[in-house]
N, CA and C atoms as a LAMMPS dump frame, in Angstrom:
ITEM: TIMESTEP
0
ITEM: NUMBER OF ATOMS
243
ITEM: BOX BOUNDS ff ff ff
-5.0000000000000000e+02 5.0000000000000000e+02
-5.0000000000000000e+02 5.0000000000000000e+02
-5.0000000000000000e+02 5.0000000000000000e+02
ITEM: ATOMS id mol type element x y z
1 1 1 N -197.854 -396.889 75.565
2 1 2 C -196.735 -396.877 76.455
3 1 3 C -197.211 -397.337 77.829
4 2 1 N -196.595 -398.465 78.344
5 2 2 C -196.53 -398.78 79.716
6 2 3 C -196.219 -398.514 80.805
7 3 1 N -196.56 -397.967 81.651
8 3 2 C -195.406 -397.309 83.167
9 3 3 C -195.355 -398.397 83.92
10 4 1 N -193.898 -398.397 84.423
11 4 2 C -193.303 -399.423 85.163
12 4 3 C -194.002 -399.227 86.551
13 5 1 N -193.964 -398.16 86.575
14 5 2 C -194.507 -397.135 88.28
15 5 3 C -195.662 -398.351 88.562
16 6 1 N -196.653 -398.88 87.738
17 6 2 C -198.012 -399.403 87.564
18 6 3 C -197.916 -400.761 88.22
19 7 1 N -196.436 -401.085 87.796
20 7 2 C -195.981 -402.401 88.539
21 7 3 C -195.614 -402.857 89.797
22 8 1 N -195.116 -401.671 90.388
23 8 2 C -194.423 -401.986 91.437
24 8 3 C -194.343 -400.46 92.502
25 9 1 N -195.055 -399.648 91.838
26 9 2 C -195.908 -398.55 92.58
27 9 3 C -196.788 -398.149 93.439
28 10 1 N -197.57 -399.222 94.122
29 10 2 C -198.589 -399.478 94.922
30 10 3 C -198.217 -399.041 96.294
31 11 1 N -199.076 -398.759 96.969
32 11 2 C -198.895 -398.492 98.738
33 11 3 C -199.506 -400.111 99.412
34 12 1 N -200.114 -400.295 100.266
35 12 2 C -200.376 -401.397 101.243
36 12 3 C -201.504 -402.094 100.443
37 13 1 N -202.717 -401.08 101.025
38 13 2 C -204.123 -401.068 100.592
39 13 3 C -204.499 -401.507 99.194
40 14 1 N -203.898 -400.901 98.302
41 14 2 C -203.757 -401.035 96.948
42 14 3 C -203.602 -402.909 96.461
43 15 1 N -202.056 -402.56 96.922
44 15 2 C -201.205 -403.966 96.853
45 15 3 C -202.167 -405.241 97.323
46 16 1 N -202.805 -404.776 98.311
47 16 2 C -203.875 -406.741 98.926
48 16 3 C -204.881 -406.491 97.44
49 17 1 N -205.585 -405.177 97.004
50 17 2 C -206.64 -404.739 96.55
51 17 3 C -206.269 -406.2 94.989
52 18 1 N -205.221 -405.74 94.386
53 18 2 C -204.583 -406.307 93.315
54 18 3 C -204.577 -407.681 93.909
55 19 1 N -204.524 -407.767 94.608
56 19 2 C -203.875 -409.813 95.46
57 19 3 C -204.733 -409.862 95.572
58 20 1 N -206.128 -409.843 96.016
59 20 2 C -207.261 -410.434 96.089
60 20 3 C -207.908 -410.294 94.288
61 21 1 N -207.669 -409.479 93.569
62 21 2 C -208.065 -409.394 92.208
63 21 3 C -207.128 -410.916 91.79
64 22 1 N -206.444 -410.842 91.955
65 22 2 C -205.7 -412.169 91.129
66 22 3 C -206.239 -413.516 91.796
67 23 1 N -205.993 -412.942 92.907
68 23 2 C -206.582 -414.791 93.537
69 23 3 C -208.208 -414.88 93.354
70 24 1 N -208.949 -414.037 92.896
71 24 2 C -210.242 -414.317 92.859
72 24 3 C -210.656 -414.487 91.068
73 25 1 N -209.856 -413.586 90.053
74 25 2 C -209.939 -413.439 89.002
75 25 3 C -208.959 -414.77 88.351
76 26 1 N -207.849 -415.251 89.164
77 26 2 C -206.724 -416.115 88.372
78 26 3 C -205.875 -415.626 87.269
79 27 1 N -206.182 -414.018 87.467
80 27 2 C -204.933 -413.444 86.037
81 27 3 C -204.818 -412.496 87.469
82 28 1 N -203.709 -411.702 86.812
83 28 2 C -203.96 -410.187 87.188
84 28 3 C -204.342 -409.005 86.938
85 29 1 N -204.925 -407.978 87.582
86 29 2 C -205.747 -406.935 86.9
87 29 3 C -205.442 -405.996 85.686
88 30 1 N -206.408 -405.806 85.08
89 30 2 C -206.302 -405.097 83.97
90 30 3 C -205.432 -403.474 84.248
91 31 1 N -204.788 -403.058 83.509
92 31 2 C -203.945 -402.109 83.316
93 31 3 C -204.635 -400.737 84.016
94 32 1 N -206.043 -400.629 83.719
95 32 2 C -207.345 -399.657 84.047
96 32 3 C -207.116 -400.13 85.708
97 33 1 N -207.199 -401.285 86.243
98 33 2 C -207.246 -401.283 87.767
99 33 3 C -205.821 -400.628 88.163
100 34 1 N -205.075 -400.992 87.573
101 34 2 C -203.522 -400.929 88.475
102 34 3 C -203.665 -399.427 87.83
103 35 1 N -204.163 -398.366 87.627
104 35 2 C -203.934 -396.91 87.106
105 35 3 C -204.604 -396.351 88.116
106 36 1 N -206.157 -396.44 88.311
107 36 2 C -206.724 -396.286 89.65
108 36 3 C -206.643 -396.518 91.239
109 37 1 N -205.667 -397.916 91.087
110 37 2 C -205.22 -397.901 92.747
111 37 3 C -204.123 -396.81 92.657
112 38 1 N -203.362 -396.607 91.47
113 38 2 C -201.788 -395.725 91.915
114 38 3 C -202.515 -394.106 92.301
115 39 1 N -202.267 -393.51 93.211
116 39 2 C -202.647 -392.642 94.149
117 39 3 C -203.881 -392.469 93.608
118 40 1 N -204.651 -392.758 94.083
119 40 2 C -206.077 -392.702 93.921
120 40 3 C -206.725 -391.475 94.816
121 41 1 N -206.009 -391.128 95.48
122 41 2 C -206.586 -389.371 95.526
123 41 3 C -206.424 -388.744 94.586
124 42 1 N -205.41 -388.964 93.68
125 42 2 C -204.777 -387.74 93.201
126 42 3 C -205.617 -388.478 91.594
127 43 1 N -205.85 -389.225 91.337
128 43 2 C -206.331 -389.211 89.987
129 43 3 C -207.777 -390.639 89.88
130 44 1 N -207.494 -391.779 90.958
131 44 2 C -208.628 -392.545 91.045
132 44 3 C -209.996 -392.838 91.238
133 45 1 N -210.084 -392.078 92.206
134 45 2 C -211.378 -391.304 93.149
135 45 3 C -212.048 -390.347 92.013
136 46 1 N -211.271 -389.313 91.662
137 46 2 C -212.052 -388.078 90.956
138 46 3 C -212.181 -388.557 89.763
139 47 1 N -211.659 -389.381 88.891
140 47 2 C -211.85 -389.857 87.394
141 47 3 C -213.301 -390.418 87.769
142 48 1 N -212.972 -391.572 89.028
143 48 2 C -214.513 -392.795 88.801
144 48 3 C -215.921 -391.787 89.445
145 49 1 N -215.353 -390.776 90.005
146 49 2 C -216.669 -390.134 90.434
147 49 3 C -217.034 -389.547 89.282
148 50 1 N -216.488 -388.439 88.437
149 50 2 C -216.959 -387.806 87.136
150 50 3 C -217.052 -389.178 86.455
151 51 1 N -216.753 -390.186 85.934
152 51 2 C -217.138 -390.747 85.265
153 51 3 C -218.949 -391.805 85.464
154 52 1 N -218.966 -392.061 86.992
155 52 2 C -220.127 -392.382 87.333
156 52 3 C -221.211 -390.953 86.733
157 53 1 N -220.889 -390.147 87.482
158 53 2 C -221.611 -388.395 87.136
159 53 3 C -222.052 -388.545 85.536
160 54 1 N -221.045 -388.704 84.609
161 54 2 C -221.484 -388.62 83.496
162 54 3 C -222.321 -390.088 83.196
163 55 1 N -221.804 -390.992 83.46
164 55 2 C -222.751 -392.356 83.124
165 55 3 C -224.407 -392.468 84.202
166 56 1 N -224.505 -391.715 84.611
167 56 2 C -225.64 -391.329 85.334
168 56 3 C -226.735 -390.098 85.209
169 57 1 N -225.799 -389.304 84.543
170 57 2 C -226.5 -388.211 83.928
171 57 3 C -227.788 -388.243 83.094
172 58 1 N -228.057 -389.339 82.315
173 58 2 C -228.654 -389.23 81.242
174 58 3 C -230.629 -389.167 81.712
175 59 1 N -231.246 -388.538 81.379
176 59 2 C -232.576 -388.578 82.054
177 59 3 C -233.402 -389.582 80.64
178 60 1 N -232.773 -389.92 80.046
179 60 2 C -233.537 -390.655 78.656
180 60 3 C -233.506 -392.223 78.738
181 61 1 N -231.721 -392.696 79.149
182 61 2 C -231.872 -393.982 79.604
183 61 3 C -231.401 -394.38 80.768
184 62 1 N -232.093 -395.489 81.344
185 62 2 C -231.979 -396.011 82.575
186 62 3 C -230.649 -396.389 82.533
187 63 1 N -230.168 -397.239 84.069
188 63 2 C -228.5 -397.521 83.747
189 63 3 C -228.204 -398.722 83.047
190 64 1 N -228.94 -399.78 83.061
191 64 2 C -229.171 -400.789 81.956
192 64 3 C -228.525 -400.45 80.339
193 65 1 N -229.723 -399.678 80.522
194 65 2 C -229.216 -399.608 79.029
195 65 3 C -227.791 -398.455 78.617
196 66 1 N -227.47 -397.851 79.596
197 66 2 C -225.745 -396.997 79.686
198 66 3 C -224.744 -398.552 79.894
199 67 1 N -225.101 -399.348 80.814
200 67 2 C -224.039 -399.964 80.895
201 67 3 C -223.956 -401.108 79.673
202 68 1 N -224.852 -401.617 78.892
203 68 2 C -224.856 -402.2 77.792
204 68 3 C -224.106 -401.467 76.887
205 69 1 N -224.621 -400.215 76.508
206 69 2 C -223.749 -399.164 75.758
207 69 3 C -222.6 -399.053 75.684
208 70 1 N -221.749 -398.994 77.124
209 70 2 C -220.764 -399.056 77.36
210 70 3 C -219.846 -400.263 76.755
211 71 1 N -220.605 -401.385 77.421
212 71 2 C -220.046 -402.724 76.988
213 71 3 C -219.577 -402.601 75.35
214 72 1 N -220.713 -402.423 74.971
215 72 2 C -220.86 -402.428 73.381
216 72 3 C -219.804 -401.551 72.921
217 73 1 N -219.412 -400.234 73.523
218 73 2 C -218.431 -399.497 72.852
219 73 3 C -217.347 -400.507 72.924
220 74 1 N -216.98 -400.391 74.145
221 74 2 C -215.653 -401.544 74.669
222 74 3 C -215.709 -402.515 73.921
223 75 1 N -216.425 -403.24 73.518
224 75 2 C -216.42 -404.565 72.481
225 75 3 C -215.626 -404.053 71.172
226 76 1 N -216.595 -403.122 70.589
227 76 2 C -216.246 -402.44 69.388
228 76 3 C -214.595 -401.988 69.136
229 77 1 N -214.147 -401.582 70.49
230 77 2 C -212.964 -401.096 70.684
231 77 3 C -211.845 -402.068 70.834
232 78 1 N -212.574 -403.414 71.271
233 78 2 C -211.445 -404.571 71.793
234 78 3 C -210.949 -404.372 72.812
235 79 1 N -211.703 -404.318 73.642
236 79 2 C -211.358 -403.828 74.885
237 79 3 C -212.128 -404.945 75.803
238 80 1 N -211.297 -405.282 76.893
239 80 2 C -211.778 -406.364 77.482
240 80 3 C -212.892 -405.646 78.862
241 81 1 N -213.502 -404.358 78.703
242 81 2 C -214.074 -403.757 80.079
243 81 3 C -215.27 -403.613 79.397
């Protein structure tokens, strides 16, 4: 399910954030960007910090090999991140 909110929900900051993603990328941002600019106090900020936290956590592998991992899930998944 899609939220419309995602479309046309943005504040200022956000809104150039997305306009410079398109004019530098030539599409527009993935669904994952436009979820994180929409109030990003309230859910953007604290997702990417716990999520850095956990992708940093690991004392076994370096970040190399987490962010390959990652990739690799996302591949697996069909996921373009």
């Amino acid at each position: 399910m899609r939220l419309e909110i995602l479309n046309s929900g943005h504040g200022l900051k956000a809104k150039f954030i997305m306009k410079m993603i398109t004019l530098i990328m030539g599409e527009a941002p993935p669904d994952v960007v436009r979820l994180l600019q929409y109030r990003p106090n309230y859910f953007g900020s604290p997702y990417s910090s716990l999520l850095q936290d956990v992708m940093r956590r690991s004392k076994n592998w370096d970040v190399g090999r987490l962010e390959l991992f990652a990739a690799f899930v996302s591949a697996r998944n069909q996921c373009p991140f």
